[in-house]
N, C-alpha and C positions, 0 to 999 in steps of 0.2 A: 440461616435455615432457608428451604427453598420452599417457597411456598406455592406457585404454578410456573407453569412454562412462560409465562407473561414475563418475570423475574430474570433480569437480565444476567444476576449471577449462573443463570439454571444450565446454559450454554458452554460453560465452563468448566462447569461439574460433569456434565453428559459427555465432554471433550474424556476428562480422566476415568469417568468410570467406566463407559460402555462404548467410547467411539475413540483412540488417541488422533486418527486423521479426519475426526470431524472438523470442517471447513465452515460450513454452512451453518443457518439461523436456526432456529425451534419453531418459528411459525407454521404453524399449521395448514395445511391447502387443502382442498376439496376433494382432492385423489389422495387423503389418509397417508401424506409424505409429508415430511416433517421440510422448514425451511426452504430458503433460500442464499446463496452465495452473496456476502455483502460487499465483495469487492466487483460484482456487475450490476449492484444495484440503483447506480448514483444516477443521478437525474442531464448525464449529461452523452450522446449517442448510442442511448441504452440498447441492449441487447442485438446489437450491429454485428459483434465482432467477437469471436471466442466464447460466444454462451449459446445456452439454449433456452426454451421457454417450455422444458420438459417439469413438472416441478418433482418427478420422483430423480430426476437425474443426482447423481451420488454429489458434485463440486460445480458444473457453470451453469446452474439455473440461476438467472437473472431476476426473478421475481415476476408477481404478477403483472410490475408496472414497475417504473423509475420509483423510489422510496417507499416499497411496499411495504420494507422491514420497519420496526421501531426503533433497531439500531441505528440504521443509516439518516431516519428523517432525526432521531435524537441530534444526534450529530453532527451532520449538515447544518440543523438551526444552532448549536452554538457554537461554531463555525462562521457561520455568518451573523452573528454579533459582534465579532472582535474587532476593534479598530484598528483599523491599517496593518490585515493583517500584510505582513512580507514574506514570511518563510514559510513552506506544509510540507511537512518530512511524512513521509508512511513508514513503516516497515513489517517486509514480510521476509519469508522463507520459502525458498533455497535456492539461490542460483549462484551469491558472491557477485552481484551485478549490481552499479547506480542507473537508473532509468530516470528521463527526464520526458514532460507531455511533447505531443499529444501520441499516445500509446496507441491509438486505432489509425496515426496517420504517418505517412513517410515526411509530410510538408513541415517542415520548422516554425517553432515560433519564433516571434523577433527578435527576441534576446537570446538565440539559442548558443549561440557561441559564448555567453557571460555564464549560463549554464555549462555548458560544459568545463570553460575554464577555472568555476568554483566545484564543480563537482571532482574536476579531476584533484585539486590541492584536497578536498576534502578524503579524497582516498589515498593520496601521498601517507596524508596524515595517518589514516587506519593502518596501513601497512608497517609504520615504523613500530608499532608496537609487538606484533608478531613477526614479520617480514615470512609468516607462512602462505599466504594466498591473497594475491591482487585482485582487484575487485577488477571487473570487467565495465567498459564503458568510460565516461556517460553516453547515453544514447535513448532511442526512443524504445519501443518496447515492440514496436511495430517495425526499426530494423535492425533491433541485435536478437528479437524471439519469435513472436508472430505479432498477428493486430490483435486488440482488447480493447470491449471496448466497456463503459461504465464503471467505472473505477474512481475513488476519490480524490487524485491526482488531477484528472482532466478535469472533472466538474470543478474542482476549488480554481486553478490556472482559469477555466473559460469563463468561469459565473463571476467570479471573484476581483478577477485581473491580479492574480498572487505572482509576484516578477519569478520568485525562487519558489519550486517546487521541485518534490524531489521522491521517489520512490525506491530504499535501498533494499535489496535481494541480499538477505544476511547467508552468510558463507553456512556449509555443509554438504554434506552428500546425500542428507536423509531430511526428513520431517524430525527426525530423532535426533536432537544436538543434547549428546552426552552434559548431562548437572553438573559434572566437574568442570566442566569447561564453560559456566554459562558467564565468568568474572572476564574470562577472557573476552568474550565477544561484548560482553558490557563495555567493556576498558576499551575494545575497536570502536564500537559505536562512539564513546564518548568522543575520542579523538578525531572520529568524523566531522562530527558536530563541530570542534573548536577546527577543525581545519575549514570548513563549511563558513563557518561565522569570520573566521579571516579573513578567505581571499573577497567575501562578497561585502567586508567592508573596505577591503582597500578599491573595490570597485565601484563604492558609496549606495552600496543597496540599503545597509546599517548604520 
């Protein structure tokens, strides 16, 4: 049952009943607009790059400040409890793209090349299962799409020192991925993941 908009399920519910391309949070702002966009909300180059600080804006308002939402500071803190993390996979929708940090900059980070060469084994992997559509990449987000910036990828990579981070852009043409097909994209993902977890242990990240 939902009981206010405080109710983290309530965001979910408001997605299917009244909004399917609701993106954004339920927070309430002062200009009588509901949320903000949790993937520019992270505490890390915030609202630099692909957002706005508009809060009636429909998808990139960034929030009133780095973890304004309850989601993202939820989050974030058990996030930074776990020890030694190694890996932080995101996934969103739609592009069919692996993006690797820092998404607001062209400059690489150290290990950018061991990213890449686990991200590319882990898309090997997702392909053999359908062999309908390659992922794109790896790369940054800033040069296979545009720059973004505050996203939960860069913050966990900068704050964190996480070596494997990873941002997959699941396949479609739409926000709309047909029910029938969601065991297929499951079954991709999955075999991401064990192709992911391969090559970055033969490369003794695991």
């Amino acid at each position: 049952m939902i009981r206010s908009r405080n109710d983290f399920s309530w965001t979910a519910y408001y997605d299917i009943d009244h909004d399917r391309l609701w993106r954004k949070t339920l927070s309430r702002s002062n200009y009588r607009c509901f949320g903000a966009d949790p993937n520019r909300n992270w505490n890390y180059n915030w609202g630099k790059h692909s957002s706005t600080h508009n809060p009636c804006d429909y998808q990139t308002y960034a929030g009133s400040r780095p973890f304004s939402e309850i989601e993202t500071r939820t989050l974030s803190s058990y996030i930074q409890n776990i020890d030694n993390l190694l890996v932080y996979v995101s996934l969103h929708s739609y592009a069919a793209m692996l993006l690797i940090p820092f998404s607001d900059s062209t400059q690489h980070v150290d290990n950018y090349k061991d990213l890449v060469r686990v991200g590319r084994r882990s898309i090997d992997y997702g392909y053999e299962v359908n062999r309908a559509e390659k992922y794109q990449g790896p790369g940054t987000a800033a040069d296979m799409l545009y720059k973004a910036s505050g996203g939960s990828t860069d913050w966990v990579r900068h704050t964190l020192n996480t070596p494997l981070v990873y941002t997959y852009e699941l396949r479609g043409n739409s926000f709309h991925w047909p029910p029938s097909r969601i065991q297929e994209q499951g079954n991709e993902v999955t075999q991401m993941m064990l192709g992911l977890a391969s090559e970055a242990s033969i490369l003794g990240y695991l």
